[in-house]
C-alpha positions in Angstrom: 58.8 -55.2 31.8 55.1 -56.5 31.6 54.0 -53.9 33.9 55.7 -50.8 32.2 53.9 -51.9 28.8 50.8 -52.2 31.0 51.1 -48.3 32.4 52.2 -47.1 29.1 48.9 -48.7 27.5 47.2 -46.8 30.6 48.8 -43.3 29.9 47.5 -40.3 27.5 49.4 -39.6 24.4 49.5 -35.9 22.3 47.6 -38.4 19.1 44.7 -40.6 19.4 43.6 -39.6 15.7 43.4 -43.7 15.0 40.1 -43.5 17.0 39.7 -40.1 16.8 37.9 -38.6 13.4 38.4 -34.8 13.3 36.4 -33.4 10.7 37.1 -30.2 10.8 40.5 -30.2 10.9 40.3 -32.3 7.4 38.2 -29.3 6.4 40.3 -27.0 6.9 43.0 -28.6 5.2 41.1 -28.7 2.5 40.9 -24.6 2.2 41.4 -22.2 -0.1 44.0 -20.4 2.1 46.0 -24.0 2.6 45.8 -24.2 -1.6 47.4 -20.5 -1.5 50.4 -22.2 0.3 51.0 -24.7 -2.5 50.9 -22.5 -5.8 52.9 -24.3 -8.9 55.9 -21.7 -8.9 57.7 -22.7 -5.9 59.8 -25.3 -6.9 60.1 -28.0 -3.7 62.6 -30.2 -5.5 64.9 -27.4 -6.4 64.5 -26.4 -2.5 65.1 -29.6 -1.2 68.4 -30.2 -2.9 70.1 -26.5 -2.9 69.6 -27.1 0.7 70.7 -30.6 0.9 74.2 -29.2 -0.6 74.2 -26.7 1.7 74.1 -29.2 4.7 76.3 -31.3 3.3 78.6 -29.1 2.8 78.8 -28.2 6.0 79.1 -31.4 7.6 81.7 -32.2 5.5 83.5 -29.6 7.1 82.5 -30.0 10.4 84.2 -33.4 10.9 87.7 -33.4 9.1 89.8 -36.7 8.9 92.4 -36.2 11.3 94.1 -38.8 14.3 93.2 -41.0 15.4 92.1 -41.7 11.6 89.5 -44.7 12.0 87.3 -43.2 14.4 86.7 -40.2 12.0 86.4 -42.6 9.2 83.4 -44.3 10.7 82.0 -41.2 11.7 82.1 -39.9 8.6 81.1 -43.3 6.9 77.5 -42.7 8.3 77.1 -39.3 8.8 77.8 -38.3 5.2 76.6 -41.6 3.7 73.9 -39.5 2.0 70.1 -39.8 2.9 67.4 -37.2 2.9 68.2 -34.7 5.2 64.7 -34.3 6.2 65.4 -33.3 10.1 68.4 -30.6 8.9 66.3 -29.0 5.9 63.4 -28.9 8.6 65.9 -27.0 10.9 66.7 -24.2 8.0 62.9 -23.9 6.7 61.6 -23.4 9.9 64.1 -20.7 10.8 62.7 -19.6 7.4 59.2 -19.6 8.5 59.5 -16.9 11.3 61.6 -14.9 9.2 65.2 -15.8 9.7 67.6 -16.5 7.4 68.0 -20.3 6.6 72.2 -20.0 7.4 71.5 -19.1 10.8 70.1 -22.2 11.3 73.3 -24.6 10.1 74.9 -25.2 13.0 71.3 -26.8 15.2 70.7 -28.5 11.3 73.9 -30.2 11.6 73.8 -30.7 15.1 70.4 -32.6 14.8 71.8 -34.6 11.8 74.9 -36.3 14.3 72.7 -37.3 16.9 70.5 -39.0 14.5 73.0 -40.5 12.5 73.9 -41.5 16.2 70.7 -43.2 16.7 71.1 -45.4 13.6 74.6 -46.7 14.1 73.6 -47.5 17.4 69.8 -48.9 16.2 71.7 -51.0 13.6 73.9 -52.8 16.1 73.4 -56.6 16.4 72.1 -56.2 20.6 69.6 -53.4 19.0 67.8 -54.4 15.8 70.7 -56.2 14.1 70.8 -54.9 10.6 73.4 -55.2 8.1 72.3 -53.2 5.4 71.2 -48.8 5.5 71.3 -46.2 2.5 72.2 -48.9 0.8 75.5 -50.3 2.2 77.1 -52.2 5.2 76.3 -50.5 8.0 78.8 -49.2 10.7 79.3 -52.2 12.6 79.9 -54.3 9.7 82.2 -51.7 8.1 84.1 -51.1 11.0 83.3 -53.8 13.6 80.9 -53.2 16.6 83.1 -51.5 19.1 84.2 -48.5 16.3 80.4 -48.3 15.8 79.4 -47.4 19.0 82.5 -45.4 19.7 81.2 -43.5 16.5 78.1 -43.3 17.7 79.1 -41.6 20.9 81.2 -39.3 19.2 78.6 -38.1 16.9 76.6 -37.2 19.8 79.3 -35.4 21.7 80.0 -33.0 18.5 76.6 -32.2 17.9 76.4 -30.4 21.4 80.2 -29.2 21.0 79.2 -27.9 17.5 76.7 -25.6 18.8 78.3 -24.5 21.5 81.1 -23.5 19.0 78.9 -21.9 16.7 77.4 -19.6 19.6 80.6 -18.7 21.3 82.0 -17.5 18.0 78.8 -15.9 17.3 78.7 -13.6 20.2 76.7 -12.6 22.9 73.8 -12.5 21.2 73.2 -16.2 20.2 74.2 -18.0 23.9 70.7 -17.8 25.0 69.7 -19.2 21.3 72.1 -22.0 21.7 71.3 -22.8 25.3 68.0 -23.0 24.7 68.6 -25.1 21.4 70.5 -27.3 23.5 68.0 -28.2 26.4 65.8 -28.8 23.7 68.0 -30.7 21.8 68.9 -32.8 25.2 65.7 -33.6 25.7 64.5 -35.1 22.6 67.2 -37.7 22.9 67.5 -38.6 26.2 65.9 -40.9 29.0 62.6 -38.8 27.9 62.6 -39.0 24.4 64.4 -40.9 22.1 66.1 -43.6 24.4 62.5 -43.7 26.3 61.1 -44.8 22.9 64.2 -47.0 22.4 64.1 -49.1 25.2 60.2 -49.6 25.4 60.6 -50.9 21.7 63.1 -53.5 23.1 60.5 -54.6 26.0 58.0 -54.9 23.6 59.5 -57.4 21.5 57.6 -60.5 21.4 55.0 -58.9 23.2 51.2 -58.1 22.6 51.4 -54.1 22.0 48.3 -51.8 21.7 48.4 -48.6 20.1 48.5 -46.5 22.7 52.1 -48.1 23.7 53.5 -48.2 19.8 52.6 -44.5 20.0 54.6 -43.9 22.7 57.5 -45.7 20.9 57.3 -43.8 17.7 56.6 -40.5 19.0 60.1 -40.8 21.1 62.0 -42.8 18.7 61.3 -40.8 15.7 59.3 -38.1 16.0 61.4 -36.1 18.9 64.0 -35.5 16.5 62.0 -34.0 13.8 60.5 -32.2 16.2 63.5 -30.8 18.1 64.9 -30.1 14.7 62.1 -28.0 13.4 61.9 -26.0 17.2 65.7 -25.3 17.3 65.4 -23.6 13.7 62.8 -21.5 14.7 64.1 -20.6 17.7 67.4 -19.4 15.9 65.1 -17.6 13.6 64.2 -15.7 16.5 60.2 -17.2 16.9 58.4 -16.0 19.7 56.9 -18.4 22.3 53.3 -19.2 20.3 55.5 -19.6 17.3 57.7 -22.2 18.5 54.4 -24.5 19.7 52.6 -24.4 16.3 55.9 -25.2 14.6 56.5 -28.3 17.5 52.7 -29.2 17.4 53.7 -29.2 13.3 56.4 -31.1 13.8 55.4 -33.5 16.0 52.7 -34.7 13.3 55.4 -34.7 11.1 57.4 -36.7 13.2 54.4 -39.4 13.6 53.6 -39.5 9.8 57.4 -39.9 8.9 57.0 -43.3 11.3 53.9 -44.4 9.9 54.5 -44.0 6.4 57.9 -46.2 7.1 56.2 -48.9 8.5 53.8 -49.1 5.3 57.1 -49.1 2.9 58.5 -51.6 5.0 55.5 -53.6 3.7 55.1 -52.4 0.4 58.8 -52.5 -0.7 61.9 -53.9 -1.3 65.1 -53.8 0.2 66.8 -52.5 -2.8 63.7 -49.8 -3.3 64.2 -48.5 0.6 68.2 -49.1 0.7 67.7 -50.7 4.0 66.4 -54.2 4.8 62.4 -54.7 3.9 59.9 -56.8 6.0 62.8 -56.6 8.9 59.5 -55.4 11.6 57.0 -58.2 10.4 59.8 -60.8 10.2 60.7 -60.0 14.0 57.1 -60.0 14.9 57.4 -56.0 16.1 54.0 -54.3 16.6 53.8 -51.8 13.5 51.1 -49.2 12.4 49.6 -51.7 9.6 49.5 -54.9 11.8 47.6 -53.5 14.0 45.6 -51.2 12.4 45.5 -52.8 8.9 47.6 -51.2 5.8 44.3 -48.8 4.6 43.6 -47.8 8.2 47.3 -46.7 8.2 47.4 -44.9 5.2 44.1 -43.4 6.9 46.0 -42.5 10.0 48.6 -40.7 7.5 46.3 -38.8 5.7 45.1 -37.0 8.9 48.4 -36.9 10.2 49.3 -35.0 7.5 46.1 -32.8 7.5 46.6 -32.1 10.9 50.3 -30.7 10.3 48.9 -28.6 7.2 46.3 -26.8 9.7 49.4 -25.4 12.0 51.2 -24.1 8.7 47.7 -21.5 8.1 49.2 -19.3 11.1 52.3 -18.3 9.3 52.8 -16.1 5.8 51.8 -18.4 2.7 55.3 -17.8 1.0 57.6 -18.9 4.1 55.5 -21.6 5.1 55.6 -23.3 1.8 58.7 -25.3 2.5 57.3 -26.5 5.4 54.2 -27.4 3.4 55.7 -29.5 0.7 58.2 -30.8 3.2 54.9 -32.6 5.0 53.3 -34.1 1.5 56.6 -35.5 0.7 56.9 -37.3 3.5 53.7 -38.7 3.4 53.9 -39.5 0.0 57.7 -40.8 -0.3 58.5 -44.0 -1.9 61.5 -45.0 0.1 
């Protein structure tokens, strides 16, 4: 275990922004054409919860309660336990971006949504990071004991792929290639490469010292492949072509880094009733987080570039379309819980 914290430490990583100052990319963040993007009349919070309906409409319906009856419960128990919706309302806005409409986009939204509510049964387990409490009730284990968890778990992560597949089939010709490559993406992002990659090197590191270079690795895979993948798969249903898709993934993936960063300094900063989860749970475990090792202002620091950097992708794509995405990015760095 020693050794692969040692390579990681050793390895390049897509940020190095908290030794890296970038000037001119908080310039141009700073520009008139990136203050175009934000004008008063679009309405982000009207946005953000029309399409929160939307999603959870539609994952409602996408797991009905049927036999055997406890295993949907539990599924259901987590998956439509509430919560932002940040990675599906990334999904539909980026579809949105390159010029598709925001429906086409549901079934890779939902999708994205069961593998991470997936990745939080399964994170909240007592052998992962042993928490009792998430959006502000028992979690799944506690609800429904540890083996229904994980069973849940697994069968969140079977739909998602099944749901998409479904979707495409019904959809016609036209949408497999969409689907397939929606898929390999979404395959990716949580497997041996991604998301379990960051998983397990966060359960070497415990107890361990951990530089930056390795809690970056962690946090890009454990959190920001999903935002990512769900932000690429909505504009590839929107039909992007291939430069599109990077800026919207190099988007993302800052996204993805600033949504980690900004939770580490609430974990700090808050209380357990204010995030709806259990506060302090890193620092009380001793797990390497952005403000112990950087310091909380150097974090909030890191954030602010994070963000500025994600801003600077947006100034490819029309003003109007990419305003979503552009409010989408300040609230995350600016959420309170």
């Amino acid at each position: 275990m020693a050794s692969s914290i040692a390579n990681l430490m050793n390895s390049p990583f897509p940020f190095k922004t908290h030794r890296q100052k970038r000037p001119r990319i908080v310039a141009q963040s700073q520009s008139g054409l990136l203050e175009e993007t934000c004008k008063p009349e679009f309405r982000f919070d009207d946005y953000l919860a029309s399409k929160a309906v939307v999603v959870n409409e539609a994952l409602d319906a996408a797991i009905p309660l049927r036999h055997p009856a406890r295993i949907h419960e539990s599924m259901r128990y987590s998956l439509l336990a509430g919560g932002k919706r940040v990675r599906p309302i990334l999904s539909i806005a980026s579809c949105e971006l390159v010029g598709g409409d925001g429906t086409l986009a549901l079934p890779v939204a939902c999708a994205v949504e069961m593998v991470h509510t997936m990745s939080l049964i399964h994170d909240d387990l007592p052998c992962m990071d042993d928490d009792a409490l998430r959006r502000g009730r028992p979690t799944n284990h506690v609800a429904f004991g540890e083996a229904t968890a994980v069973l849940a778990g697994d069968a969140l992560l079977a739909l998602a792929f099944q749901h998409v597949a479904d979707h495409a089939l019904r959809g016609g010709r036209g949408w497999t290639e969409r689907a397939t490559r929606a898929v390999a993406e979404l395959g990716a992002a949580v497997g041996s490469e991604g998301l379990v990659a960051g998983q397990i090197v966060d359960l070497e590191s415990e107890g361990r010292e951990v530089g930056l270079d390795a809690l970056e690795y962690i946090h890009v895979n454990k959190t920001s492949k999903l935002l990512e993948v769900a932000a690429v798969c909505g504009a590839i249903y929107g039909g992007a072509r291939a430069e599109e898709v990077e800026r919207v993934r190099e988007y993302a993936r800052c996204v993805g880094l600033l949504f980690q960063v900004v939770d580490d300094i609430l974990d700090v900063t808050r209380t357990s009733e204010e995030l709806g989860k259990t506060a302090g749970k890193d620092l009380a475990s001793d797990k390497a987080t952005y403000p112990k090792l950087m310091g909380l202002e150097r974090a909030r620091g890191f954030a602010g570039e994070l963000l500025a950097r994600a801003e600077v992708e947006l100034r490819w794509f029309d003003a109007r379309r990419s305003a979503p995405l552009l409010h989408l990015a300040r609230y995350i760095a600016h959420r309170q819980n």
